[in-house]
Each structure stands twice: as structure tokens, then as C-alpha cells.
C-alpha positions in Angstrom: 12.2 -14.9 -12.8 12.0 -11.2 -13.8 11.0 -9.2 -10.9 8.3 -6.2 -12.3 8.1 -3.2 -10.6 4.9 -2.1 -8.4 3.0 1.5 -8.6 1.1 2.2 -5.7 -1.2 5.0 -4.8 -2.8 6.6 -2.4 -6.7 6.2 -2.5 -8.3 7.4 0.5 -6.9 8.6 4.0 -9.9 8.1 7.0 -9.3 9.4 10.4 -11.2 9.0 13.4 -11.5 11.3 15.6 -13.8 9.1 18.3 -11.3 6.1 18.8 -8.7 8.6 19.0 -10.1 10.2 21.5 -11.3 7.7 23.5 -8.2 5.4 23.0 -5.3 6.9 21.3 -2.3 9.0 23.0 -1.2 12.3 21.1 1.6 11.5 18.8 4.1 13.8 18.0 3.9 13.4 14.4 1.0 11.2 12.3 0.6 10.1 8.4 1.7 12.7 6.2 0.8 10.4 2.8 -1.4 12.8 0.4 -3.9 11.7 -1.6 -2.9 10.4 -5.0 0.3 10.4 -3.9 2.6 7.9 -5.8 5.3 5.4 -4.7 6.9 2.9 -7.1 8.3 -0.5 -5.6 11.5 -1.5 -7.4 10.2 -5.1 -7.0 9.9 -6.3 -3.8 12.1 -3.5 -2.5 10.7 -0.5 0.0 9.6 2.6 -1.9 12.0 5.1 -0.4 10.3 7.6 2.6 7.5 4.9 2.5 6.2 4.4 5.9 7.2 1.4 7.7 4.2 -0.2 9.0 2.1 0.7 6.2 4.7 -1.6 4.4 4.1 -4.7 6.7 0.1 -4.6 5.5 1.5 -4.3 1.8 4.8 -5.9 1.2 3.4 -9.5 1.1 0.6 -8.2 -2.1 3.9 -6.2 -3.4 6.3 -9.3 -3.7 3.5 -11.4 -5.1 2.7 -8.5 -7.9 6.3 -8.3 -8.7 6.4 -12.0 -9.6 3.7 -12.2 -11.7 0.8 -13.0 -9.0 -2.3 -12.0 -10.5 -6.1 -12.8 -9.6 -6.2 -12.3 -6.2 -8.8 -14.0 -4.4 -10.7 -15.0 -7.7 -11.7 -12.2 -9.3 -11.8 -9.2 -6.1 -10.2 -7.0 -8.6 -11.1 -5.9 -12.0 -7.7 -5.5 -13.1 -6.2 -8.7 -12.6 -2.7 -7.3 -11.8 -3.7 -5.0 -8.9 -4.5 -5.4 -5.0 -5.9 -2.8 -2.9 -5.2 -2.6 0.7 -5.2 -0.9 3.6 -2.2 0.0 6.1 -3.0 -1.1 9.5 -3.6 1.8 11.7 -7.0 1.5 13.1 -7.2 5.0 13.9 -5.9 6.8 10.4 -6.0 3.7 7.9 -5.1 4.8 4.6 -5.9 2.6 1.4 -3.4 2.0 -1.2 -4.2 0.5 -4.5 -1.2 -1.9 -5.7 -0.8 -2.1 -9.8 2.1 -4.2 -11.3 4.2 -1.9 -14.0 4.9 -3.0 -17.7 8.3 -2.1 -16.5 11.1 -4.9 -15.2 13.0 -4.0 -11.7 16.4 -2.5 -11.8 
């Protein structure tokens, strides 16, 4: 099978401030992923920098893209090859839209 690479973006970054308040304690250094920001998956490899627990929430959509999955769910996307999903912190989740490339892996 020919492994395809994966584009995925950054859609939306929430934060908030009242569970973090009420449950979080300080970190010393949170999120720094920008809006529209870009990473490109060489198949089901890491995107270099990419945060690590941000890739536990996506790798599994990631692999599936870069082996041809398609039609997640039946029909939850409009474009067939594309996921979006969230990392899981619950007190800064960002949202990440996952879009297999027209371009094969290295």
C-alpha cells in the first residue's frame, strides 16, 4: 500500500479561563500552536515540533487518512478525505482539521 501524506491545520484555539482557575495548576509553558498554522504528516509519521499529546487525539484519524480511509462516520465531513478533531486538553483544546495530500510519503 502507498502511504499518502496528511496536511493538518490549525482551526481554532479555545481557552478557558474558569476551569483553569478553578482546577488547573500554573504551567510553565502552555500551547504555542497559531492559528492556521500548518503541519504535514509524512504518513503516519509525527509532524516534527508537533505536540505530543495533541498527536495521541490525532494519530489514529492520521494513519487511517494515509491509507486511503475516507468517509468517516458516513458522511460527518464534506470532503470525504478529511477528519477534524480536537486535541485533548480540556482546558485549551485546539481543533485541527486533517486533509489527505495528492502527494505519496517519502
Amino acid at each position: 500500500m502507498i502511504l499518502q501524506k496528511v496536511k493538518i491545520t490549525v482551526v481554532k484555539k479555545v481557552r478557558h479561563d474558569d476551569l483553569i482557575e478553578k482546577y488547573e495548576n500554573p504551567l510553565e509553558h502552555e500551547c504555542d500552536v497559531e492559528l492556521n498554522q500548518v503541519f504535514i504528516a509524512n504518513g503516519w509519521e509525527k509532524p516534527e515540533n508537533f505536540c505530543d499529546s495533541a498527536w495521541e487525539s490525532l494519530s489514529p484519524f492520521v494513519l487511517a487518512l494515509a491509507n486511503g480511509a475516507e468517509d468517516f462516520y458516513d458522511g460527518w465531513m464534506k470532503n470525504k478525505k478529511s477528519a477534524m478533531i480536537s486535541c485533548n486538553d480540556g482546558f485549551r483544546p485546539v481543533s485541527f482539521l486533517l486533509e489527505t495530500m495528492d502527494e505519496k510519503a517519502d
